[in-house]
C-alpha positions as CSV (number, residue, x, y, z in Angstrom):
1,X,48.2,24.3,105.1
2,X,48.5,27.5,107.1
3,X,49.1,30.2,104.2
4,X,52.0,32.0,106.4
5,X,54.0,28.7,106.3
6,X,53.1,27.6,103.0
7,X,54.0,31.4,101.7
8,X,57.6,30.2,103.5
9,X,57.8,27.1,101.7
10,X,57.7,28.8,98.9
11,X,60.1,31.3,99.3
12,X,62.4,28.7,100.8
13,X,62.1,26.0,97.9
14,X,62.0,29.1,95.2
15,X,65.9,29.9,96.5
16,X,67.0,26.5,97.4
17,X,65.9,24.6,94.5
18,X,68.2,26.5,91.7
19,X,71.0,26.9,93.9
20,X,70.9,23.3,95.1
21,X,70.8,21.8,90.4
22,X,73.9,25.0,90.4
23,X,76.1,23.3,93.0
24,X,75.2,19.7,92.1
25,X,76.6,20.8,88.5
26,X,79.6,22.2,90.1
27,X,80.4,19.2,91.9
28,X,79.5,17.1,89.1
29,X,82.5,19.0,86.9
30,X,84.5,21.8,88.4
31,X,83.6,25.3,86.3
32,X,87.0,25.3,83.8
33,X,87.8,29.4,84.0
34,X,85.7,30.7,80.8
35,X,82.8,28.9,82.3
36,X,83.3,31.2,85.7
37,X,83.9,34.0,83.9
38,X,80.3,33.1,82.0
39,X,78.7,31.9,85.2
40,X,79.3,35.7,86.2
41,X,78.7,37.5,83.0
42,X,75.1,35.5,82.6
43,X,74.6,35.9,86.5
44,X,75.1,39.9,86.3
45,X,73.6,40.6,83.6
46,X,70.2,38.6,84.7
47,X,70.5,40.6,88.3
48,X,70.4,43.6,86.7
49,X,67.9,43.3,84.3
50,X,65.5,41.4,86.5
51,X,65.3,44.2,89.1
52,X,63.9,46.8,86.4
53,X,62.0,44.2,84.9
54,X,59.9,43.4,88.1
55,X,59.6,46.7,89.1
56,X,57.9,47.5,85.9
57,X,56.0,44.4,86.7
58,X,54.1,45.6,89.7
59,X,53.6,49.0,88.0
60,X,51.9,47.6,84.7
61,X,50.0,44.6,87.0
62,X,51.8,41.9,85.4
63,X,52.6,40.0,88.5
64,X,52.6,40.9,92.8
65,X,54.2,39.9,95.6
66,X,53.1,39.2,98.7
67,X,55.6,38.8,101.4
68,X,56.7,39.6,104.7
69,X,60.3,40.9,105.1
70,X,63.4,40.4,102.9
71,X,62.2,42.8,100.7
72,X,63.2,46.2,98.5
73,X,60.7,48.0,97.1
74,X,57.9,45.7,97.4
75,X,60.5,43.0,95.4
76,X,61.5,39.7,97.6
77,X,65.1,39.9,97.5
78,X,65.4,35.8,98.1
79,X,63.0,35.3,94.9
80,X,65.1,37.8,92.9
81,X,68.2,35.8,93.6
82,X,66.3,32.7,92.8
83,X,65.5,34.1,89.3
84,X,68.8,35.1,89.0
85,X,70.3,32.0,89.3
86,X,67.7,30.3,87.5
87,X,67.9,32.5,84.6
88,X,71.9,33.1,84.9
89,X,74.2,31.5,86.6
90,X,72.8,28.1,86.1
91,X,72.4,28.2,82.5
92,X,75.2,29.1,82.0
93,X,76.8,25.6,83.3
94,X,73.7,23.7,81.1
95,X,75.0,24.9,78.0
96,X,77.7,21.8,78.6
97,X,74.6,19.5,78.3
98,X,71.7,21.7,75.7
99,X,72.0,24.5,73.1
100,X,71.3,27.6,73.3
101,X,67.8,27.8,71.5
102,X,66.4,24.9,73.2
103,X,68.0,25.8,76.7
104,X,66.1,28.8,76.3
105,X,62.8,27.2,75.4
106,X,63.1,24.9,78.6
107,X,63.9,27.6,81.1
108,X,60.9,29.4,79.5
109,X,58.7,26.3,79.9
110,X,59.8,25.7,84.0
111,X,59.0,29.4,84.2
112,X,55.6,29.3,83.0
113,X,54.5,26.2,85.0
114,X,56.5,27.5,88.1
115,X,54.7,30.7,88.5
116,X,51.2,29.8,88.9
117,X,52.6,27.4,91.6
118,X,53.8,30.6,93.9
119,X,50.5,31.2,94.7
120,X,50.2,33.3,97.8
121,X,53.4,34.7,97.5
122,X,53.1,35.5,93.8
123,X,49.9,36.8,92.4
124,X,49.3,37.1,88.4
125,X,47.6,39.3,87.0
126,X,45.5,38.8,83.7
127,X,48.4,40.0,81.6
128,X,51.7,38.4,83.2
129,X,52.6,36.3,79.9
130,X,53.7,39.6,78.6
131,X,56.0,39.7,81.8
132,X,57.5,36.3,80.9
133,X,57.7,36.9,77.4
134,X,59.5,40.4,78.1
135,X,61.9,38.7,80.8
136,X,62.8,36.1,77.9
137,X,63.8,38.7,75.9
138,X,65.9,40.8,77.7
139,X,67.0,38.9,80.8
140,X,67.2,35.0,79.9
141,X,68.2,35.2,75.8
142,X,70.9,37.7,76.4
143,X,72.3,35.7,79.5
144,X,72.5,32.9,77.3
145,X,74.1,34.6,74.5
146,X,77.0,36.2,77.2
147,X,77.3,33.0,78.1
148,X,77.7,31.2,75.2
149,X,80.0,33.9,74.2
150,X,82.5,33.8,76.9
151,X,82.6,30.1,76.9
152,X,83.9,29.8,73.6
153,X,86.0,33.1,73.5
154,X,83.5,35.2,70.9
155,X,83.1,38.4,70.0
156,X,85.2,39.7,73.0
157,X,84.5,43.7,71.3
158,X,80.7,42.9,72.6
159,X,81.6,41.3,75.8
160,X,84.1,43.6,77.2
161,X,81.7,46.5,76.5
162,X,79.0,44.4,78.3
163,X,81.0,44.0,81.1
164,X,81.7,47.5,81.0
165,X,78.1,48.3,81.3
166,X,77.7,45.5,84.3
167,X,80.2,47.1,86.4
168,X,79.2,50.6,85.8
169,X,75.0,49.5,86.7
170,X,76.2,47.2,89.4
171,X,78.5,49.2,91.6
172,X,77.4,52.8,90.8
173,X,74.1,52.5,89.5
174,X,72.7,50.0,91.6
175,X,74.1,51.7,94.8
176,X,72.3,55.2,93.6
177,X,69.3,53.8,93.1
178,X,69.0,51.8,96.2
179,X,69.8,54.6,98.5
180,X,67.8,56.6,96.2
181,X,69.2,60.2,97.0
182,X,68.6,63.8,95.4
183,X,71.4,66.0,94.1
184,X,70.5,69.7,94.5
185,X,69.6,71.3,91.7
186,X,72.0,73.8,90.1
187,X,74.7,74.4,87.7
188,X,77.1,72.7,90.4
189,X,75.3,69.4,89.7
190,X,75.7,70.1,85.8
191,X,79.5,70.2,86.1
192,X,79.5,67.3,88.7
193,X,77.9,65.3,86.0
194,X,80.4,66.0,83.2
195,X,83.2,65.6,85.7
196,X,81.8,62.3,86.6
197,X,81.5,61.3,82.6
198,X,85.0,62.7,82.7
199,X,86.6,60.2,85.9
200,X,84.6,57.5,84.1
201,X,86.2,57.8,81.0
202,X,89.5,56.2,81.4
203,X,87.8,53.0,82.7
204,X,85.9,52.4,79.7
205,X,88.7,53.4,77.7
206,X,90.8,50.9,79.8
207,X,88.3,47.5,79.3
208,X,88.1,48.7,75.5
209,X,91.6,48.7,75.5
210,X,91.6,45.1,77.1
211,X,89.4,44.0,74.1
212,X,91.0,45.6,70.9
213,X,94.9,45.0,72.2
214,X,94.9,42.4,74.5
215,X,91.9,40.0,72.9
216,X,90.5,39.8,76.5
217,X,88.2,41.6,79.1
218,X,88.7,43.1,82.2
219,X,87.1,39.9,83.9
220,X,89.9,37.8,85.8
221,X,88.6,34.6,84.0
222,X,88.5,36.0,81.0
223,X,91.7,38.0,80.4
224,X,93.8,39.5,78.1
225,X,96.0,37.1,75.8
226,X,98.7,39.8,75.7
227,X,100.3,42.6,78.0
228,X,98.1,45.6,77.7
229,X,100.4,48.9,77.7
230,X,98.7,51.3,75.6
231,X,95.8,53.3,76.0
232,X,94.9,54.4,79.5
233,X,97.9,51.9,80.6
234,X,99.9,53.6,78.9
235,X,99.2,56.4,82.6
236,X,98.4,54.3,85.0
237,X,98.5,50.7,85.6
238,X,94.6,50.3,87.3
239,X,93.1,52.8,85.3
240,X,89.7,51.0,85.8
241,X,90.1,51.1,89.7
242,X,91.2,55.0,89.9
243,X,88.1,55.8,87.6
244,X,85.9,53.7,90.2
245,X,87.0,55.5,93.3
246,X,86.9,58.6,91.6
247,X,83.8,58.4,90.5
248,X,82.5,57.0,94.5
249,X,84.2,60.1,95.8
250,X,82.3,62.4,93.1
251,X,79.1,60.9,94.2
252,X,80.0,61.6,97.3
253,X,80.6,65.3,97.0
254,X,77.1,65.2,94.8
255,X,75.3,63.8,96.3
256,X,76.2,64.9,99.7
257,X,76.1,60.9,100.8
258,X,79.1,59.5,103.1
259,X,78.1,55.7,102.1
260,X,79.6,56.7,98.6
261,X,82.7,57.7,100.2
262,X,82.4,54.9,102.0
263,X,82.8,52.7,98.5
264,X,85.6,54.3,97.9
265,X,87.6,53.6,100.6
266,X,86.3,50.4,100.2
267,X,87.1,49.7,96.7
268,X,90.4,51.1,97.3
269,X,91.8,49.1,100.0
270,X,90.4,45.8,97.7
271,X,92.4,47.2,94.8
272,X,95.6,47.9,97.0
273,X,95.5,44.8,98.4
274,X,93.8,41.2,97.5
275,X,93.8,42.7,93.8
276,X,96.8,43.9,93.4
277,X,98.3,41.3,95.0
278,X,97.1,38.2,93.6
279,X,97.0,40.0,89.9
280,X,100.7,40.6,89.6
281,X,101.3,37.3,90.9
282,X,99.6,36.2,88.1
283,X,101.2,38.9,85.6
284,X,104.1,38.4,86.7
285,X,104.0,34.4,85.9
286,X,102.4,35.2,82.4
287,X,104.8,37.8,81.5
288,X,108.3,37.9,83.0
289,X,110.5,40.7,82.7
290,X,108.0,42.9,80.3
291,X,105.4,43.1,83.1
292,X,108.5,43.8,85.6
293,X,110.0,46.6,83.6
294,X,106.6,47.8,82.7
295,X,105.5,48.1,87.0
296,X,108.9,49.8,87.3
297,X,107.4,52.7,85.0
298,X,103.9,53.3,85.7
299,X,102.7,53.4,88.8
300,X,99.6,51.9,90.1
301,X,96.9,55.1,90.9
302,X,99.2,58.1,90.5
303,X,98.8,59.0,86.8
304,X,101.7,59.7,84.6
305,X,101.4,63.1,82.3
306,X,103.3,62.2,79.8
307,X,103.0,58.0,78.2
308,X,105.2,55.3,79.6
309,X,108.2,55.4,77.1
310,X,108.5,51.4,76.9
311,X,104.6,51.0,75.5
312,X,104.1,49.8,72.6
313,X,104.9,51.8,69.4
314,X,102.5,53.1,67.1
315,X,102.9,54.7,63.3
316,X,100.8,57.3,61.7
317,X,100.5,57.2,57.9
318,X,99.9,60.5,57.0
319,X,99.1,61.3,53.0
320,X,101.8,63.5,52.0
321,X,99.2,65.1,49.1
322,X,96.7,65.7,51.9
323,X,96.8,69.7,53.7
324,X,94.8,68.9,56.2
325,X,96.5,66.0,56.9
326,X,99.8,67.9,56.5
327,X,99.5,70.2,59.2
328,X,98.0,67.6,61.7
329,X,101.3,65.7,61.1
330,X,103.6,68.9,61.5
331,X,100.9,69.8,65.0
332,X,101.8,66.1,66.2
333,X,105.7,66.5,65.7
334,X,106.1,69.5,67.4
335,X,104.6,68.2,70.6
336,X,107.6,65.2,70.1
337,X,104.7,62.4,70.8
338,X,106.2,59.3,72.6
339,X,106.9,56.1,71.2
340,X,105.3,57.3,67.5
341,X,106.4,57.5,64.2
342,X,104.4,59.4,61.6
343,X,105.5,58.1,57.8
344,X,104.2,59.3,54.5
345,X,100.9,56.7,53.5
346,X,102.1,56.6,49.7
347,X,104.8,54.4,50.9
348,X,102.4,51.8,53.1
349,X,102.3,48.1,51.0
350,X,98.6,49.0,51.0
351,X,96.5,51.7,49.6
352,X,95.2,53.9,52.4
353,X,92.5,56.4,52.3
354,X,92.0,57.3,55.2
355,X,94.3,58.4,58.1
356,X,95.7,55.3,59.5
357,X,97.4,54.5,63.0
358,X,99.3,51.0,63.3
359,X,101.1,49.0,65.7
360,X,104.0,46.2,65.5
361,X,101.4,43.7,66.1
362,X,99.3,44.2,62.7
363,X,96.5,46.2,64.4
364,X,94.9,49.1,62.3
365,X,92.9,51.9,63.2
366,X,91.8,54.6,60.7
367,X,90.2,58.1,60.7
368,X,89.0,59.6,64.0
369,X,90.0,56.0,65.2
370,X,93.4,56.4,63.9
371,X,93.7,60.4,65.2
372,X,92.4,59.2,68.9
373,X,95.2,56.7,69.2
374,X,97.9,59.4,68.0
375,X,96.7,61.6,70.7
376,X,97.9,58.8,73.2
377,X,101.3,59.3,72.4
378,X,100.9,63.1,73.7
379,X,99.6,63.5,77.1
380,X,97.0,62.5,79.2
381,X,95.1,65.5,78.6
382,X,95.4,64.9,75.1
383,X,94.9,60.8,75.6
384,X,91.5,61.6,77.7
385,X,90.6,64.3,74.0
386,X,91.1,60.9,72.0
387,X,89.1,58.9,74.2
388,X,86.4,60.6,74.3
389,X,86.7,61.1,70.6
390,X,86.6,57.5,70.2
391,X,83.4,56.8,71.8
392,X,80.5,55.2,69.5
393,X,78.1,57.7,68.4
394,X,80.5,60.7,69.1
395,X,83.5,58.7,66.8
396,X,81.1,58.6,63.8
397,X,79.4,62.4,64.0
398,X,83.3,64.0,64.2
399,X,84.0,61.4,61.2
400,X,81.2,63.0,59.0
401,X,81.9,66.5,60.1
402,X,85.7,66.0,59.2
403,X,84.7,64.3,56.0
404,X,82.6,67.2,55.1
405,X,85.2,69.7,55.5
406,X,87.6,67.6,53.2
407,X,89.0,64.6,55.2
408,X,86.9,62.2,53.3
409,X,88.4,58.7,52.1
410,X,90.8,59.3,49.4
411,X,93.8,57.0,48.0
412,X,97.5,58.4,49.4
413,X,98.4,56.4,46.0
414,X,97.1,54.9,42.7
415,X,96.6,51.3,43.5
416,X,99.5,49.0,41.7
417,X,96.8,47.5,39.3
418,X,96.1,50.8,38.0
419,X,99.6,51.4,36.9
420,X,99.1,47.8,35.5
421,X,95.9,47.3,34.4
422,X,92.4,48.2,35.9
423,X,92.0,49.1,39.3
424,X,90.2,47.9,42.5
425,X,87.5,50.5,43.2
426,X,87.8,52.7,46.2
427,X,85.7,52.1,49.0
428,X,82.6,54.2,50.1
């Protein structure tokens, strides 16, 4: 066979093969909505693992291509699709059928035998098995895992902060690193760096938010169960839209490159209209008059300083025996915080021993946790101060400090049983 149109055979079966099994699945039995939203978590998260993965490929000689055209940096960008779907989206419609563990083997198993068949267009080298075996471990298992996940409404904590990361790698880190441009050096690209950590904020804030309060993610087919009004929206009703045009027209300014600000005009006039349009349709069918009433206070990119006065109320349970956490309380009323009440923690049903912020609905945060939520209640200067403060990693070093300086867990009462009897031991 002439090796230009076999090398076009493959390329042409390698694409239409997976999508061809994805659609016939689709019209066997239309996707119910968690099965989209996992047929695009699983789908993302393989695209964007599988570009680094086969870059690193031709570096460390695991594998080669050898095509003509359709291509990014040396990559077929048909091919990459393929593995995408094959490795994605499509698994994540056979976990109706397999589970995950021997869904995983399978996919592993086609992969093996399917390589060697590429020939021209895919050359091994001596040590590819490693690529396959590394591909299995961070592209196909975690797809699968997403998937199976999403499908059956788990751990929605790990998959809003995976779709957090998705978005941010896919429509700003992606778009960097394929137009691949230099910021000047400088102390001006030092403080556009924090200021972009600081228009990103809000965003993440906003899909944790999503997660914590609402039971949801910031996915459409995966959304909250409840009316998110705290946190970032509490400000502004598409916090996660402003952050993204913000963001595109920082990257702009950085990086001195007009297809960023051309993103943002972009992603604005999607949010302003197809989004916003079909999402508080959908709002406003879930939730009546509390999503009505809560559109008539917040507006949609224009942030409020002060909270929304109709979010949801919080408490902070101070201990009364506490100095420390005295004169936080007395710093809190004094700035007359919105929607919060601050009550002593000896008269809480529970024994508390830390700090502790609560809401009508049963939900509990405690320490820096609890002292980031307060801040909400301020300002939005104060609100983006709590955020930030609540961020993994930065959450538990301002926890040790504080505990090192006295805030440490302590009882704001003797437990009931030790007025009775013996008493539960305090936690660590």
């Amino acid at each position: 066979m002439n090796p230009e149109l076999h090398a076009g055979l493959v390329r042409g079966l390698g694409l239409l093969v997976p999508l061809l099994l994805f659609t016939g699945l689709c019209l066997w039995r239309a996707p119910r909505q968690r099965e989209i939203a996992a047929i695009i978590v699983a789908g993302a998260w393989s695209l964007l693992t599988l570009i680094p993965l086969n870059l690193y490929a031709l570096h460390a000689g695991w594998w080669t291509f050898h095509t003509d055209g359709a291509e990014w940096r040396g990559v077929p960008l048909d091919l990459l699709l393929a593995w995408a779907v094959l490795w994605g989206a499509l698994p994540a419609l056979l976990l109706r059928l397999l589970p995950v563990p021997l869904l995983a083997g399978l996919l592993v198993w086609i992969d093996v035998i399917l390589m060697p068949l590429a020939d021209p267009v895919i050359e091994l080298g001596p040590l590819w098995l490693a690529g396959e075996l590394t591909g299995a471990t961070v592209t196909l298992i975690p797809a699968l895992l997403l998937a199976y996940w999403t499908r059956n409404g788990q751990l929605v904590h790990a998959r809003a902060w995976t779709q957090a990361t998705l978005a941010g790698g896919l429509m700003v880190g992606l778009p960097i690193l394929v137009l691949g441009p230099v910021p000047p050096s400088g102390p001006e690209t030092a403080a556009g760096v924090q200021l972009l950590l600081l228009a990103g904020l809000p965003g993440l804030a906003a899909a944790r938010e999503f997660a914590r309060v609402g039971g949801g993610t910031p996915l459409p087919y995966d959304p909250p169960e409840r009316l998110v009004t705290s946190g970032p929206y509490a400000f502004v009703r598409n916090p996660m839209q402003t952050s993204l045009v913000a963001v595109y027209l920082l990257l702009a300014v950085l990086l001195r490159e007009p297809l960023a600000l051309f993103l943002a005009v972009s992603a604005a006039v999607y949010s302003v209209g197809l989004a916003d349009w079909h999402e508080s349709a959908q709002l406003r069918e879930r939730f009546g008059r509390d999503w009505t009433a809560y559109r008539s206070g917040v507006r949609p990119w224009l942030p409020r300083w002060r909270p929304w006065p109709g979010r949801s109320r919080g408490v902070l349970h101070v201990d009364a025996n506490c100095p420390l956490c005295l004169t936080l309380a007395r710093w809190f009323t004094v700035r007359t915080p919105t929607a919060l009440d601050i009550r002593p923690a000896a008269e809480h049903p529970d024994v508390l021993y830390r700090l502790t912020y609560e809401t009508p609905d049963g939900l509990r945060w405690s320490g820096v946790s609890a002292l980031a939520r307060a801040l909400e209640h301020l300002n939005l200067g104060w609100a983006l101060t709590g955020w930030a403060l609540d961020l993994p990693g930065l959450r538990h070093l301002v926890q040790l400090c504080g505990d090192a300086f006295g805030a440490g867990p302590h009882p704001a009462r003797a437990p009931r049983a030790d007025r009775d009897g013996p008493g539960v031991p305090a936690p660590a």
